[in-house]
C-alpha positions in Angstrom: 59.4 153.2 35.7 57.1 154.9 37.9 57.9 158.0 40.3 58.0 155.7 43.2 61.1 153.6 41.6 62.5 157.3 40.6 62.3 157.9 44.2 64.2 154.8 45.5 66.9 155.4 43.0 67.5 159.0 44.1 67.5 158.0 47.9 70.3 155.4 47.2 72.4 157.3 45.4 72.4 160.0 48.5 72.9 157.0 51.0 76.0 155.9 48.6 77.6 159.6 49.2 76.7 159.4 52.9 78.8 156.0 53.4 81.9 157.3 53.3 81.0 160.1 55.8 78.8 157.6 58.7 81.6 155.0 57.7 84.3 157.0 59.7 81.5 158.7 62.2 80.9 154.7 63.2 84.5 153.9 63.7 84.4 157.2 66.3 81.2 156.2 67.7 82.9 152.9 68.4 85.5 153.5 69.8 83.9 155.8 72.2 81.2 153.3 73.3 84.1 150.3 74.0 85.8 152.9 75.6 83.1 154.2 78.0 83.0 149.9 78.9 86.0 150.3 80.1 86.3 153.6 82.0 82.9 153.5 83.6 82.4 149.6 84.3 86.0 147.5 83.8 88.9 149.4 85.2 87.3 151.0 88.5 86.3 147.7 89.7 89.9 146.0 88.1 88.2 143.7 86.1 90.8 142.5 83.4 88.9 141.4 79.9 91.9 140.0 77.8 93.5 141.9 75.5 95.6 145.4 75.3 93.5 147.0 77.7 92.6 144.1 80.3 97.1 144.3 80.4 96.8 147.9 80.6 94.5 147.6 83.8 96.9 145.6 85.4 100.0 147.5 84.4 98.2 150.5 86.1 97.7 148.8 89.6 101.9 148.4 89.0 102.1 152.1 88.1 98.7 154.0 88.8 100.4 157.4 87.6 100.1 156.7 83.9 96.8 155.8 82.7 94.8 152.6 81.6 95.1 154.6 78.0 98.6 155.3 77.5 99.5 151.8 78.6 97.0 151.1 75.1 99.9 152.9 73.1 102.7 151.3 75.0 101.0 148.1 73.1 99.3 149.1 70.2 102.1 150.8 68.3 104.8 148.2 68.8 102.1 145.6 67.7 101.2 147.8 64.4 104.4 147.3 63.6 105.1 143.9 64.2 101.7 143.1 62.3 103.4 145.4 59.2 106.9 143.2 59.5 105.8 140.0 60.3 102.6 139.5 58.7 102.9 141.8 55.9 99.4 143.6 56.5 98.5 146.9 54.8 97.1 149.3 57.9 94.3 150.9 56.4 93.2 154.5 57.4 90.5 153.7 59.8 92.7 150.6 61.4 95.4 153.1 62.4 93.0 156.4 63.5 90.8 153.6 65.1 93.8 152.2 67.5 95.3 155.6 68.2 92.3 157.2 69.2 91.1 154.8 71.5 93.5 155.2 74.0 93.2 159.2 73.7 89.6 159.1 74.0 90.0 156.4 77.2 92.3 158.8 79.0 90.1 162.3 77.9 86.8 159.9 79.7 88.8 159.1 82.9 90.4 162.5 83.5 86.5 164.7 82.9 84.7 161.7 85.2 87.4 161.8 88.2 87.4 164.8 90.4 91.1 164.6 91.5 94.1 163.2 90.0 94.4 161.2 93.4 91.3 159.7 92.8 91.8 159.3 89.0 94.9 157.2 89.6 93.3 155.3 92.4 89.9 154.7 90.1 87.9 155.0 92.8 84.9 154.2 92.1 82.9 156.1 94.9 84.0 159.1 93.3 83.1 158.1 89.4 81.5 160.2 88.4 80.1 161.9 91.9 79.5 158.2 92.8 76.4 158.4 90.8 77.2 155.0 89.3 79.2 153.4 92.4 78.7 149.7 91.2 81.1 148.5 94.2 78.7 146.1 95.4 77.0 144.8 92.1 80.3 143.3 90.5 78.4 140.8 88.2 76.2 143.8 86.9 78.9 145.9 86.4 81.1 143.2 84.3 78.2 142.4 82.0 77.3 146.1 81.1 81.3 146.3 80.1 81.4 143.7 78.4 77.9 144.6 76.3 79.5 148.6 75.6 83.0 146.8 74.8 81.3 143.9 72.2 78.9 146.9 71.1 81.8 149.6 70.1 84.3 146.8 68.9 81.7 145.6 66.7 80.9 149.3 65.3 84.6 149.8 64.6 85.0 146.0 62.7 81.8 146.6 60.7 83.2 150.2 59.3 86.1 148.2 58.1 88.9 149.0 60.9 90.0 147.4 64.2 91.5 148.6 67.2 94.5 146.5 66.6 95.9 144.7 69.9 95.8 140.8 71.2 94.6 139.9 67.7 97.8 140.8 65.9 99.5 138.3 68.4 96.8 135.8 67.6 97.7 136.0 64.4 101.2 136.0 64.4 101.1 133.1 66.4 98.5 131.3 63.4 101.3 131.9 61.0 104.4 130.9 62.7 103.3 128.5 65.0 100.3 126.9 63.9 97.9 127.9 66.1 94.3 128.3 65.4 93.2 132.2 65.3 90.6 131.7 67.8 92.9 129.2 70.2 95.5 132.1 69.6 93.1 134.5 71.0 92.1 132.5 73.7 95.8 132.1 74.9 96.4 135.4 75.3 93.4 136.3 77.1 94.3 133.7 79.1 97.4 134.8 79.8 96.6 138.3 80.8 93.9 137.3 83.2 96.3 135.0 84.9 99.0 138.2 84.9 95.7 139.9 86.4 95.0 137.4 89.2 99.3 137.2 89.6 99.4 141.1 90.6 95.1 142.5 91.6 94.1 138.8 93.0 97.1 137.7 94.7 98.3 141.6 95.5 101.0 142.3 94.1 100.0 145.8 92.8 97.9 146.6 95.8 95.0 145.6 97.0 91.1 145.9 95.2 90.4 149.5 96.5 87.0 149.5 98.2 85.5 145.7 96.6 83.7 143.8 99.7 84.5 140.4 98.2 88.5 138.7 97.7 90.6 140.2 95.3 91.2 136.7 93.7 87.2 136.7 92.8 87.9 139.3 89.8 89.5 136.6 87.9 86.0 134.9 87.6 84.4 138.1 86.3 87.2 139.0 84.2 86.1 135.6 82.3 82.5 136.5 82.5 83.3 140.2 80.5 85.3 138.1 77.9 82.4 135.8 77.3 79.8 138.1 76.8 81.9 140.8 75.2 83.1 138.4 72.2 79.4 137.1 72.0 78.1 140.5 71.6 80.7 141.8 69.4 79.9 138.2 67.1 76.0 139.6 67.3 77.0 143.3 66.2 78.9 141.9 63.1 76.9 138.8 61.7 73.4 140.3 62.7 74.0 143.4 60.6 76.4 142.5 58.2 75.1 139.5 56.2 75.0 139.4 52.5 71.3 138.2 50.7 71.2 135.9 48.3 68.1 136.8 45.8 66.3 134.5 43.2 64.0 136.1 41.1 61.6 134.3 38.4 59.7 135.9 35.7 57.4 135.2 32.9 59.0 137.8 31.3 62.5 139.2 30.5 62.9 142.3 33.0 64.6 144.7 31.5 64.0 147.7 33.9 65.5 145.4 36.9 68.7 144.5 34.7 69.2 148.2 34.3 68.9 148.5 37.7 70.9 146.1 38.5 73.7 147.2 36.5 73.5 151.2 36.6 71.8 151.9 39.9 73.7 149.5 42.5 76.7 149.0 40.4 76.8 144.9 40.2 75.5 142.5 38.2 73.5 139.2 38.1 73.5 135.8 36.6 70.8 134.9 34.7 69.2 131.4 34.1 68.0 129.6 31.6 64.8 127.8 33.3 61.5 126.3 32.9 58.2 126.0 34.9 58.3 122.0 35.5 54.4 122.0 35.2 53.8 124.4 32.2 57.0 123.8 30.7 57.3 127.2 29.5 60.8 129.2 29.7 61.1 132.2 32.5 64.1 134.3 33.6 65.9 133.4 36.4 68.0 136.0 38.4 70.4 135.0 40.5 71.8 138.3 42.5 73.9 138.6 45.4 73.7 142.5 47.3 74.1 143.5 51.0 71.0 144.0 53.5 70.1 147.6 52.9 70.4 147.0 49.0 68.0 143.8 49.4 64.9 146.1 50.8 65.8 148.0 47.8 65.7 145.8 45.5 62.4 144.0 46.7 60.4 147.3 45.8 61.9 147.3 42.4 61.1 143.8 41.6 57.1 144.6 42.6 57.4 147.3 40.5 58.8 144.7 37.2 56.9 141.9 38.1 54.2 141.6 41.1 53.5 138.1 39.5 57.6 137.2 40.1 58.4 134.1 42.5 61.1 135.6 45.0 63.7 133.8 47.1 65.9 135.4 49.8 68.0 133.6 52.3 71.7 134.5 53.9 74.7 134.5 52.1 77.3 133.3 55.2 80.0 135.0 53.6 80.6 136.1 49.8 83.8 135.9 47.8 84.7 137.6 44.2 84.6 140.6 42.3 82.9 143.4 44.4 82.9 141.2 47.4 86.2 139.8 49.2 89.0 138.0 47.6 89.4 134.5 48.1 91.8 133.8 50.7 95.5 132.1 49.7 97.0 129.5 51.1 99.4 131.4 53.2 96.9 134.2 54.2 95.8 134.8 58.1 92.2 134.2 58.6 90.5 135.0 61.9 88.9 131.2 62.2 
């Protein structure tokens, strides 16, 4: 094979070593960018997203000594647990430094962009920061840039193979032993927190809205705005980066350097088909190969380099099951739709 192909095969196997490293470096990254959502957009302006942390905004405007980020372990750890007792689920690595991070990292961004511990537990906005991003009087501005960082760093974590843990554990417990659909499950609880939200910030019974011009009550509308577009951006970050390819090759000829390839190089294998041209009626090869996105760009050079002549087809694979990919789901096991 020529230099070129040497080349490509060399560069993989570096990006193959570097996975492991960027895999945890993205689960960071992500966690930092949902949390920056939060501290610099959601919880000045009490703007309560669902979840662990829309509960832990509300719980602060109770008791604004302890922070939006250790209310985040109040939640998280029992809920670890309960997903370990009650669901069974094997916390991997990244799951567990991914959800007790998070808070850390929310309270280490509140304390260096507040200039008093007054002012911290009050998250005044006017004094974010200097009051170089005061977005007091641009509410619906300020709840979609929250919920874009949150779906952006929520995303980041899932794709590297972790989660931050929180309302979806009760989602799914509530799939298992009650019935519910994942996503209703999710919805409910959301629900439910926004409603505690407008209970004690929209009704006042932690206070009232700091320095907002319009009625406390009104937050309850944005707080369903950030959930909308946080969950569709977070959907985005996953699907539109994360899709498998499928790939049909067809050859003249039998293409040995692209088997070995396929076998030695990326580690999986193909399945190949017997096939004819309907017009010329002669016998070609037919691959049929299933790799993720950065192995199909690969792949498409090596093919040109086989065959130019080869007839290519490459579409999305919506999700992939089997050896090398998931496992097929049981019966009994939670899915998240």
């Amino acid at each position: 094979m020529s230099s070129f192909v040497e080349r490509l095969k060399s560069e993989f196997k570096e990006a193959k070593k570097l996975s492991w490293w960027s895999s945890w470096a993205g689960v960071f990254i992500g966690c930092t960018l949902m949390c920056a959502g939060f501290v610099y957009f959601i919880n000045p302006y009490n703007i309560v997203p669902g979840g662990v942390y829309g509960a832990s905004i509300v719980l602060h405007n109770l008791f604004p000594a302890i922070q939006v980020g250790t209310f985040g372990y109040f939640f998280d750890i029992p809920l670890l647990i309960l997903s370990v007792v009650l669901l069974g689920a094997k916390l991997g690595a990244r799951t567990i430094v991914a959800a007790m991070s998070t808070p850390l990292i929310m309270n280490i961004l509140s304390v260096v962009s507040y200039p008093t511990t007054e002012a911290l537990q009050a998250l005044d906005p006017s004094l974010l920061l200097g009051g170089c991003i005061d977005m007091s009087n641009h509410l619906m501005l300020t709840t979609l840039m929250g919920g874009v960082l949150i779906g952006i760093g929520c995303g980041i974590v899932v794709k590297n193979d972790a989660t931050t843990g929180g309302s979806d554990i009760v989602a799914m417990i509530m799939q298992k032993y009650t019935h519910i659909r994942f996503s209703n499950g999710v919805l409910l609880v959301d629900a439910l927190v926004v409603l505690f939200g407008l209970l004690v910030i929209g009704f006042g019974i932690g206070g009232d809205a700091g320095t907002l011009q319009q009625p406390s009550w009104h937050l309850s509308f944005y707080s369903l705005i950030a959930i909308f577009v946080s969950s569709r951006v977070l959907a985005y970050v996953i699907n539109g980066a994360k899709d498998d390819k499928i790939i049909f090759v067809i050859s003249d000829h039998e293409m040995r350097d692209l088997h070995n390839f396929i076998l030695k190089e990326l580690e999986r294998t193909a399945t190949r088909i017997k096939s004819s041209g309907l017009y010329s009626n002669n016998e070609k090869e037919m691959l049929f190969i299933v790799v993720n996105r950065r192995e199909a760009n690969i792949i498409k050079h090596i093919i040109k380099e086989v065959d130019p002549r080869a007839f290519v087809v490459m579409t999305d694979a919506y999700e992939t099951y089997g050896e090398g990919w998931k496992p097929l789901p049981s019966a009994n096991e939670i899915q998240p739709e």
